[in-house]
C-alpha positions in Angstrom: 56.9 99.5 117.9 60.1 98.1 119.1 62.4 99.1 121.1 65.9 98.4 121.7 67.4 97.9 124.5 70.6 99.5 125.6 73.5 96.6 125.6 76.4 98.7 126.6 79.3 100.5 125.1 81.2 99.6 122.0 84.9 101.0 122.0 87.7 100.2 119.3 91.3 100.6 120.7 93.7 103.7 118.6 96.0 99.7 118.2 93.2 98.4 116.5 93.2 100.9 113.8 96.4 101.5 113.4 97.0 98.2 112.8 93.7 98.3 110.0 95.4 101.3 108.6 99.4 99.7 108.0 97.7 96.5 106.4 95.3 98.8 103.9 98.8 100.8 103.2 100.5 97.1 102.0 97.8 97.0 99.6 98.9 100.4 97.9 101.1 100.5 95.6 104.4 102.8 95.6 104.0 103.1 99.2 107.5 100.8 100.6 107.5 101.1 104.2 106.0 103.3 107.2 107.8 104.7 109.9 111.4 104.9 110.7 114.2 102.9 110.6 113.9 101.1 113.5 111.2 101.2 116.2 111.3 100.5 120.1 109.4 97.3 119.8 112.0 96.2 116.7 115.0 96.8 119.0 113.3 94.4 121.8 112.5 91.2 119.0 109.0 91.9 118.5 107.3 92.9 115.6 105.9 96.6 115.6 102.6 96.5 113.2 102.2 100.5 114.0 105.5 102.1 113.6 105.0 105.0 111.5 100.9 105.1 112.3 99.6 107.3 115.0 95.7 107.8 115.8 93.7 109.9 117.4 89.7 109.8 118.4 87.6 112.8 118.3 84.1 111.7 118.6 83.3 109.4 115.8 86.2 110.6 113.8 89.6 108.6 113.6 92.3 110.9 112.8 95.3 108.5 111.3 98.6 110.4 111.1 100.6 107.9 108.3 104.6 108.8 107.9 105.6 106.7 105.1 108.2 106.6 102.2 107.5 106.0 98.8 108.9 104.2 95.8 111.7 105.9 94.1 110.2 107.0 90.7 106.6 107.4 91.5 104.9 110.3 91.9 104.2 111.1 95.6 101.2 113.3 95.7 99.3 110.1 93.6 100.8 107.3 96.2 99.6 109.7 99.1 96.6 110.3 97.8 96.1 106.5 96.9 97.3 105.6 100.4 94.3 108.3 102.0 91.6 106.9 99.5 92.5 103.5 100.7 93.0 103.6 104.8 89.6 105.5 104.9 87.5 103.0 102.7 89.2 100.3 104.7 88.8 101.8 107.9 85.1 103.2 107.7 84.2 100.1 106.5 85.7 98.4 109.3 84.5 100.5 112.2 81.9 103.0 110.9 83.6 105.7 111.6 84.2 109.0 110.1 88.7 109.0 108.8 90.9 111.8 107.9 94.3 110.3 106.8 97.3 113.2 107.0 100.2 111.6 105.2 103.7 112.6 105.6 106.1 111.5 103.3 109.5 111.0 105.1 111.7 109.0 102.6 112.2 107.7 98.7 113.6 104.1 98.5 114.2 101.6 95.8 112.0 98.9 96.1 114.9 96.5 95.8 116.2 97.8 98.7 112.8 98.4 100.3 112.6 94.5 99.5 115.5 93.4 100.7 115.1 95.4 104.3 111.9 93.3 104.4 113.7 90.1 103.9 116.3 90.6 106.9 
């Protein structure tokens, strides 16, 4: 029989998946941005990778509030859902943990627009 041997704690900063979460959102598509227009971190020159992504722990749950806005044209309810699918896979394979992902969707862009924001 072997036994292990207790190594310590393992925590994962609410940063840590936040930032997990908004790079699984790039890879969905219809979903342009997250967050508002402009963020604290923005207005000081550095680059905010959570703006629009807030997480809370319960436990071994991660409970990722996501306000995004979504392509003009698409349908919403399919993005969001999309979006959910994807930041849980991504994120419980990451961390092991358990996700719910609430979306709220706070805006419809044009992606040429949403594109050209991005380019500034």
């Amino acid at each position: 029989m072997v036994q292990e041997k207790n190594v310590g704690e393992v925590s994962i900063e609410n940063s840590v998946i936040a930032t997990i979460a908004t790079v699984a959102s790039q890879e969905v598509d219809g979903v342009l941005s997250l967050g508002g227009k402009f963020s604290l971190g923005e207005l000081l020159g550095m680059k905010d990778t959570e703006r629009g992504v807030k997480v809370e722990i319960q436990g071994n749950t991660a409970i990722i509030d996501m306000a995004v806005k979504i392509e003009y044209g698409r349908n919403m309810y399919e993005a969001a859902r999309e979006l959910q699918k994807k930041v849980q896979d991504v994120v419980n394979s990451m961390t092991g943990m358990e996700v719910v992902v609430n979306v709220k969707i706070n805006g419809v862009i044009m992606k040429e627009k949403a594109l050209r924001e991005k380019s500034e």
